[in-house]
N, C-alpha and C positions, 0 to 999 in steps of 0.2 A: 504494500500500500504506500504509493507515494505521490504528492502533489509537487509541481515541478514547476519553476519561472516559466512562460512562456515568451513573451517579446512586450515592448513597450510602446505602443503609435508615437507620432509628434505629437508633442503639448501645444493646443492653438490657444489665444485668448483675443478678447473683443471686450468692448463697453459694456456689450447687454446679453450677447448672444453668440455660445459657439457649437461649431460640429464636429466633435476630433474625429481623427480615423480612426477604423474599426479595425483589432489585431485578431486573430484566433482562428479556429477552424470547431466544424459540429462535434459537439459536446463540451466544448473549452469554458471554462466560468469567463466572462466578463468584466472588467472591473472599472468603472468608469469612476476616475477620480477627480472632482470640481470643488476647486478653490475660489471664493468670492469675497466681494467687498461692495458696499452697496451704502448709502445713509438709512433704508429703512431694513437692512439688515433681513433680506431674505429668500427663503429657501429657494434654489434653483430649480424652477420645475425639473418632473420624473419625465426623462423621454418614451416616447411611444415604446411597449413593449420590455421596457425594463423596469427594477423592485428598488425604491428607496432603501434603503441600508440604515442609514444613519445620517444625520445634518449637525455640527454643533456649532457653534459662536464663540469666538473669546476672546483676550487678550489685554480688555480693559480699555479705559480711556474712548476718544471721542474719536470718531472719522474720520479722517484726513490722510493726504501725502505721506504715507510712509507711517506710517499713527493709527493707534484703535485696533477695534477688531476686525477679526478676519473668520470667513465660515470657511469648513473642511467638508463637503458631503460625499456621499460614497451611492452608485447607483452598481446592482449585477446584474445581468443577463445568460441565460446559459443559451450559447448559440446552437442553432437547428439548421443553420446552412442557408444562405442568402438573404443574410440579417445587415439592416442599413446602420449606417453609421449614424450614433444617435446626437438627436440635437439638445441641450438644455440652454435655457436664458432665466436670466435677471430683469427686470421690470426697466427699461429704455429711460433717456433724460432726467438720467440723474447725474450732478457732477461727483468724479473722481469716481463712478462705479467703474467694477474690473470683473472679468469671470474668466477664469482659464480651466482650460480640463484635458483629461488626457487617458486613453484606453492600453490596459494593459489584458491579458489573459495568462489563465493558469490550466493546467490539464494535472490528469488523474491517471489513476493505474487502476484502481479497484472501484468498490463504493457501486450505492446505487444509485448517486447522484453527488450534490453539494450543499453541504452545511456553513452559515455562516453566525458569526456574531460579533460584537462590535463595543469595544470602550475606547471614551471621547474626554478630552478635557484641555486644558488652559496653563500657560503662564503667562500671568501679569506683573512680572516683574522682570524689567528688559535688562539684560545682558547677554553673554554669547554661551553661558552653560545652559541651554534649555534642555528644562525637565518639565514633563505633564503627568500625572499623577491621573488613570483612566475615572471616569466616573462609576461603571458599570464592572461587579468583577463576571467574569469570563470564565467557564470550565476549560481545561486545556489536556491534552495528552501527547503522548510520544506519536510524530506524525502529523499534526495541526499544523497548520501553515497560518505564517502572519504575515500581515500587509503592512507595513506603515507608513502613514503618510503627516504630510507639516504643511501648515498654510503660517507666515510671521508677515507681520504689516510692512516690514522694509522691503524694499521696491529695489535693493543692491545686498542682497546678501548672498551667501550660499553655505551647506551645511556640510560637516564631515562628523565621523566618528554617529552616526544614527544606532541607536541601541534599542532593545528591548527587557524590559527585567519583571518579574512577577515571582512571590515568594513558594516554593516550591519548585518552580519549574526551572528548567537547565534550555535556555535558545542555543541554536547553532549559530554562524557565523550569519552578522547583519551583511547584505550586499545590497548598498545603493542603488538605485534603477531608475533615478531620474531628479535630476536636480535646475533649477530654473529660475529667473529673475525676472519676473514682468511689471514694466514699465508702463503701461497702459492704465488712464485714469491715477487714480490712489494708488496705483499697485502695488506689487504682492510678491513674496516667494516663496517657490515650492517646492517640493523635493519628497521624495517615493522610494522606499526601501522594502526588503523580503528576506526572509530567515523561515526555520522550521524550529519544532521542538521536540531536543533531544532525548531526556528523560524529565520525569515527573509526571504526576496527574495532580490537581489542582483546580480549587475554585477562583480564580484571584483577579484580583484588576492588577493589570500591568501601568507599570511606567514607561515613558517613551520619552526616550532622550539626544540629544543631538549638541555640536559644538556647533556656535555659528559667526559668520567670518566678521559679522558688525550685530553689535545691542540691539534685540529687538523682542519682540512678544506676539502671541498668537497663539494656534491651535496644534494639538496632532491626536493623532488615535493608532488603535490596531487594531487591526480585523482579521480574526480570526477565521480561520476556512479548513474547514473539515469533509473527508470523505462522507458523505454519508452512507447509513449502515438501516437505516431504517428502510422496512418493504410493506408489500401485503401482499397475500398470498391467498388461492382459492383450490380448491379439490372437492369434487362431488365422491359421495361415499357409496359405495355400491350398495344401497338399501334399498327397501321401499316402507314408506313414501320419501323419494329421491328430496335431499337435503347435502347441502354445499358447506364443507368445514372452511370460516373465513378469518386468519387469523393477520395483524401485524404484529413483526418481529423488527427485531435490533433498536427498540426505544430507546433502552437506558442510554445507548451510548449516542445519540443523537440528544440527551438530555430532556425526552418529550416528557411532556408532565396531563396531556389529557390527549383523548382521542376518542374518531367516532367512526366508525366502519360504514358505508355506502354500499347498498347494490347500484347497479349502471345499468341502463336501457337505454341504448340510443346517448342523447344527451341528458335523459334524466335521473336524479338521485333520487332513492330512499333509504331513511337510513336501517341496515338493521338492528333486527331485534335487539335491545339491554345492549345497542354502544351506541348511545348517543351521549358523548363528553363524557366518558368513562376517564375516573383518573388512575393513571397507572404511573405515579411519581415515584412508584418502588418496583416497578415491573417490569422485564426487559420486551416482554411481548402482551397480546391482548387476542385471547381466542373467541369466537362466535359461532353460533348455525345458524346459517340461513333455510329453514324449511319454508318458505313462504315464497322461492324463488320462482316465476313462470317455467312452463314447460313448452320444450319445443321453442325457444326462445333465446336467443346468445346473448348470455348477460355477462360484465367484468366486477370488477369491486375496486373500489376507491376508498384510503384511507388519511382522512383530513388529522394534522397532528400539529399540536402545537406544544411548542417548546418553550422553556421557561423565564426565555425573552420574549414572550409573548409573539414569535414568530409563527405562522403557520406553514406547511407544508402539505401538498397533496400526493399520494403516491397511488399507483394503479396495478392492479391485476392483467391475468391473463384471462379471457373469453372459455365460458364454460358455457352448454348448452345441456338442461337436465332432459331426457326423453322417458319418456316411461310406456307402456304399452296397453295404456289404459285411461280414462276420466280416474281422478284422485279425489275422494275426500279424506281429511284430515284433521286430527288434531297436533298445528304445528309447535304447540308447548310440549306437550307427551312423546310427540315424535311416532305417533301410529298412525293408521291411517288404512283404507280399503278400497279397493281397485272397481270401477263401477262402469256400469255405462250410462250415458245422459240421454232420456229417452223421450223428455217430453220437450215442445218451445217454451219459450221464455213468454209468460203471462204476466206480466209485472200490473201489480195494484199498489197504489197510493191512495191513501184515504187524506182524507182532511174536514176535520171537524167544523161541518159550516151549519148555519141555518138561513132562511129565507121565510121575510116578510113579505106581505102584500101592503103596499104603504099607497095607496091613492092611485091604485091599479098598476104601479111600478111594484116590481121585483126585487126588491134590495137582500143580497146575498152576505153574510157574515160570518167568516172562516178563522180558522185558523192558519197556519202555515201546512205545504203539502208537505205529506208523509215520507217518510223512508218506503223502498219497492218491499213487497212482501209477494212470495208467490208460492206456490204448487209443484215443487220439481218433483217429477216421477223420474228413479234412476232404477237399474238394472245390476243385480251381483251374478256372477254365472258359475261359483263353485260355493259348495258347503263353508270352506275359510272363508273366503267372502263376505259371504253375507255376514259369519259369525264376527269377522272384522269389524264391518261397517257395528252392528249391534253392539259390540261393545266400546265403538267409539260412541254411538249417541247416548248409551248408558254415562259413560264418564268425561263427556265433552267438558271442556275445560271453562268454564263461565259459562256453561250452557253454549258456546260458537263454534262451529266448522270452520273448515278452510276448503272451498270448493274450486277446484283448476280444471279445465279442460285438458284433454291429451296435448294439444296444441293449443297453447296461452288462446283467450277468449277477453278480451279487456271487459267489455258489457258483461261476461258472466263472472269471469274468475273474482274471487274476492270472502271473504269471511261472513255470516248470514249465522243471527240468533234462529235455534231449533224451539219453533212451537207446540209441533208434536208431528209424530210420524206414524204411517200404516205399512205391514210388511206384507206382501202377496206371495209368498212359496208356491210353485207347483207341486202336481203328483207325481209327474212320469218323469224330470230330470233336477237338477240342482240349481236351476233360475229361483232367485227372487226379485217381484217386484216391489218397490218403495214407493212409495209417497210421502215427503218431506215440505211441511208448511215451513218455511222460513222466511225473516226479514231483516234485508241488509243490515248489516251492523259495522259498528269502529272495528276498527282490529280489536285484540287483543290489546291488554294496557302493555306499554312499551317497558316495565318492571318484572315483567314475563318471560325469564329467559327459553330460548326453547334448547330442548332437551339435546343432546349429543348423541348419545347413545338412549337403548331400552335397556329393561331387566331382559327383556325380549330376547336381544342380539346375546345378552351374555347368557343367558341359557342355552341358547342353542350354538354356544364357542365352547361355553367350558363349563365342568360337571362338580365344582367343588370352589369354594373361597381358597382351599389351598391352589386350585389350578390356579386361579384366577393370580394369587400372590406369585407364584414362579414366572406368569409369563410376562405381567408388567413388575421389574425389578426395580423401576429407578422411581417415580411419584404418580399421585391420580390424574396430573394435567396426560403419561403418556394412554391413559382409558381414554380421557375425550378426545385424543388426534387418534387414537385406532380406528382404522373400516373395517368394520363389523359384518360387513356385506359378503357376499359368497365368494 
């Protein structure tokens, strides 16, 4: 696992508005670094397509030639290949405003993507030993990479000796990667450094320090960039009723401290079942099941995580399509369910509570709001287990609700429906039964509901004993919930 310099574009500046060149290639992190100076002192718009990082301000004193403060801000981008050079500006017609900026990239070895975070702060007291003491302390490990960067209000400096220090942590060698004096407006000087970290793990704010060639005050930071290590992941379990084990893994070390797991259709989310803002501040992973997933339908998962800089992060799955060879009903808390066939149309009644006067030979109609659908489904079982299925699912339905799917996802039918009462029709001469099921649309399940991973089902018909049961999972109960149980 390694993160590596890549190249550094030219540093352009301007009064109000610049466009550095763009350095990297697909998958390279981006790192757009923009130093300003301005009288109302603010942030430099985000260019199209790239993530504010960070913005701070400092240095003390009043605006002017060479004087006051100066802002540091930091924009990334992880390139996709035919990505434009980005533009940011400062607000036009102001005197002595300046903005410079300038793109660098970083590439990766491993990881399933890029972590960043970021401490910012100030010296106000001009001389040429500048020290900044971060605001924000920063988790760090062996392999983090650091960025650092300096904005000081002198308009004729330049820096040597750039350092890094944080207690605990051991940096490798600071190398320079960009050092510059601009003269435009008030202006400004900047200068751009990178190192890695050798040993230590660490919560800490770092200081950031530099010698500089004349007296001056301003800002710097470091940003910190990490492989990241966090996924999600999807696998259907060979059971029936067909259910999808969905877990993220590698939090801890991405620092994520909440997370919520998404099914995907198309471009739409829902979340599932018991992970909506689950905190896992002590967990390196987060397991779920999806029983509630369409059939006959390619759906992915998507896991939104935010980390304890209040950063979020999105990461995605692979495409799973669950098939089954049959209409499903279900209970997706218990994890049962009975193979049917759907026999009758769809009859939907809605009632609503009205009355109607005769008021001076007008009709005045007084209602309530229309109803939830209620209807009549007539389904079909066609073996002895079957039907004995379905019946003891309606027996022990879970809040009294189903979970009804077509073989092939049905949007107007598929969906959960409180059970009002039901009629069974058995024949004489083979093992058909017919149903008749009165039901009326209903919520899901309360999302407190986790649904089941496994049955007793599954582990009776795997193993004949709590001793078997203890030899085959040797290591804890999380490896029962990732087993497939299925044939």
């Amino acid at each position: 696992m390694t993160i590596s310099f890549g190249s550094a574009g030219a540093q352009v500046s301007h009064a109000n508005t610049v466009t550095p060149a763009l350095v990297g290639a697909t998958g390279d992190l981006a790192i757009l670094q923009v130093l300003s100076g301005h009288p109302t002192d603010p942030i430099p718009t985000t260019p199209s397509g790239w993530t504010l990082i960070t913005s701070f301000s400092g240095g003390g004193g009043s605006f002017g030639a060479s004087a006051g403060p100066r802002r540091l801000t930091w924009f990334a981008r992880v390139l996709t290949g035919g990505d434009a050079a980005p533009t940011t500006a400062i607000p036009s017609g102001s005197t002595g405003s300046v903005i410079a900026g300038r793109v660098i990239n970083l590439t990766r070895t491993a990881g399933t993507g890029w972590r960043w975070a970021a401490s910012v702060g100030e010296d106000t007291v001009a001389g040429t030993g500048f020290s900044v003491p971060g605001g924000t302390a920063v988790s760090w490990k062996p392999g983090d990479f650091a960025v650092l960067g300096y904005a000081v209000a002198s308009n004729a400096d330049s820096y040597t000796a750039e350092g890094i220090t944080a207690t605990g942590i051991t940096f490798g060698t600071v190398t320079e990667r960009a050092d510059a004096a601009i003269t435009t407006g008030n202006g400004l000087s900047s200068a751009l450094a990178t190192c890695s970290v050798s040993s230590g793990t660490a919560t800490q704010a770092p200081t950031i320090t530099a010698t500089l060639a004349a007296a001056s005050t301003g800002v710097a930071g470091a940003l910190r960039v990490r492989e990241a290590s966090s996924a999600v992941t999807a696998s259907p379990q060979s059971v029936f009723p067909p259910r999808n084990l969905v877990s993220a893994t590698g939090l801890a070390a991405d620092d994520i401290v909440t997370a919520t797991l998404y099914r995907k259709i198309d471009t739409d989310l829902a979340a599932v079942r018991a992970a909506s803002d689950v905190d896992v501040t002590v967990q390196s992973s987060l397991l779920r099941v999806d029983a509630e997933q369409p059939l006959g339908v390619s759906v992915s998962y998507a896991a939104t995580l935010t980390d304890l800089y209040g950063q979020q992060w999105t990461v995605y799955s692979g495409s799973i399509t669950s098939t089954s060879a049959s209409d499903v009903i279900s209970d997706a808390i218990r994890g049962v369910g009975a193979a049917v066939r759907i026999e009758s149309p769809l009859g939907w009644k809605r009632d609503r509570a009205a009355q109607q006067f005769n008021i001076n030979g007008r009709i005045v109609v007084v209602g309530r709001p229309r109803s939830a659908p209620s209807a009549t489904i007539t389904v079909r079982t066609e073996t002895d287990a079957d039907g004995d299925a379905l019946n003891d699912l309606l027996d022990n339905a879970t809040e009294g609700t189903i979970l009804l799917r077509k073989q092939t996802s049905l949007p107007r039918l598929d969906g959960t429906y409180a059970l009002v009462d039901d009629s069974e029709d058995p024949t004489w001469y083979d093992q058909y039964r017919w149903w008749q099921l009165n039901v009326v649309r209903s919520d899901d399940w309360p999302d407190v509901l986790e649904a089941a991973g496994y049955t007793l089902a599954d582990i009776a018909a795997n193993f004949s004993t709590l001793a078997d049961i203890a030899a085959f999972f040797t290591t804890n109960l999380l490896a029962i919930a990732l087993y497939d149980f299925g044939p």
